[in-house]
N, C-alpha and C positions, 0 to 999 in steps of 0.2 A: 536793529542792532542784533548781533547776534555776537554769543559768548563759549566758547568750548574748548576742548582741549586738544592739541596741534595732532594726537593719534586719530581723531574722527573728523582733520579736514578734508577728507575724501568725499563726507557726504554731502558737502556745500561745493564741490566743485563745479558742479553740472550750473549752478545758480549765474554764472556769470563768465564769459570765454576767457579771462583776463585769472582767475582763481586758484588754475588748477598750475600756472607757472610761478604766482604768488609764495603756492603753499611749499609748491619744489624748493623755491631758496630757502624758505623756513626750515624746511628740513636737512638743510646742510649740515655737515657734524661742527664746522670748524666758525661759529656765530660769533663766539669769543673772541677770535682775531679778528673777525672782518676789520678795517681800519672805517674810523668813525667817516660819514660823511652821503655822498648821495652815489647809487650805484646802480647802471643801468641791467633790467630785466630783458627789457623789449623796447629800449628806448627811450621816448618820452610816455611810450603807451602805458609800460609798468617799470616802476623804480621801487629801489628800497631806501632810503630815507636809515641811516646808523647814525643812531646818536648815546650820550652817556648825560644823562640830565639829573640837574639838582630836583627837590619838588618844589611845586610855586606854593603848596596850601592854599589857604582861603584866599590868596591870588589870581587862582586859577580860575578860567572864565567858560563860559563854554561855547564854541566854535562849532565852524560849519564846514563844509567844503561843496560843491556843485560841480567840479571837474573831473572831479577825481574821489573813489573808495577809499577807505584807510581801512586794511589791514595791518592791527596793532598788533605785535608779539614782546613780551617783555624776557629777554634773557637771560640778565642777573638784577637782582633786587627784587621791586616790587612796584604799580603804580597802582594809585587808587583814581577809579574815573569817573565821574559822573555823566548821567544821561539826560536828556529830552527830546520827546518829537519836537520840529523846530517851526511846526505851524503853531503860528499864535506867540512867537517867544519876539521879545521888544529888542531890536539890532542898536548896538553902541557902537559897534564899527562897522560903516555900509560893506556889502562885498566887495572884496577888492581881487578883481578877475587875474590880476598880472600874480599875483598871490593865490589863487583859491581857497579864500579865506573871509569870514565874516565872524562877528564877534556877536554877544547878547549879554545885555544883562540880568536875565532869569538865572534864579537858582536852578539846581541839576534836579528833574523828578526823584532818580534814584542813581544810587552807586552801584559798581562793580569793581574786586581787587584782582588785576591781570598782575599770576605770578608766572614763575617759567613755568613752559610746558603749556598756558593756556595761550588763547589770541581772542581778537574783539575785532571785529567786523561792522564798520560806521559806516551806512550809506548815506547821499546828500540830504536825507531828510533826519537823520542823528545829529543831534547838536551832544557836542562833546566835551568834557571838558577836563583831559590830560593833567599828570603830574601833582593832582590836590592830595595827593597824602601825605606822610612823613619821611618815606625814605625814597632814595636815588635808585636811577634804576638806569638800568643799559637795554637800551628798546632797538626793535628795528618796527617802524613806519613802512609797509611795503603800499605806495600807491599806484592803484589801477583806475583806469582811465573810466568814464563811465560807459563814456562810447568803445567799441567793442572794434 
């Protein structure tokens, strides 16, 4: 996992081919309007994912993906996420590939609060788990493929 602020994604670009088109849309001026929903980068290889979410709280589970990175940017509000490496974590929902998605039910090791301005970086061995604080927030989800 990795956590920092959208001025120093230059120096994570070289970590992955798929990063450095990522960070391009994050840096659009106009995030605010985007219209909520799924928006192609490079196709199916990288998308952004616009959504405006309530928070789940102590609902919130923590999840996986194996397809696909998530590059989280939060653009108004706030989220509070929790983390684990996902060796060793007990699955409540098997993966499900048409999804890229599996569910656990371990608590999060620790947290991190992504405001504007920062992003979070979940590769497939980050189990994650979105949306556990208090307030709403307006994210873009940009996922990149893991295959290159």
């Amino acid at each position: 996992m990795i956590l920092d602020v959208l001025e120093n994604a230059a120096r994570y670009e070289s970590l992955h081919p798929g990063f450095a088109a990522a960070f391009a849309f994050l840096r659009r001026s106009d995030l605010t309007e985007i219209p909520l929903g799924r928006h192609a980068i490079e196709g199916d290889r990288i998308f952004a994912l616009v959504s405006a979410d309530e928070p789940r709280g102590a609902a919130s589970r923590l999840e996986a993906h194996q397809k696909y990175i998530d590059v989280q940017y939060v653009v108004q509000g706030a989220d509070r996420i929790g983390w684990s490496h996902n060796a060793g974590l007990k699955t409540v929902v098997p993966f499900d590939a048409a999804k890229d998605i599996e569910f656990f039910v371990d608590a999060p090791e620790s947290w991190l609060e992504l405001t504007p301005g920062r992003f979070a970086i979940f590769h497939p061995t980050d189990a994650h788990a979105p949306l556990a604080g208090a307030q709403s927030a307006r994210k873009i989800v940009i996922k990149v493929s893991v295959e290159s």
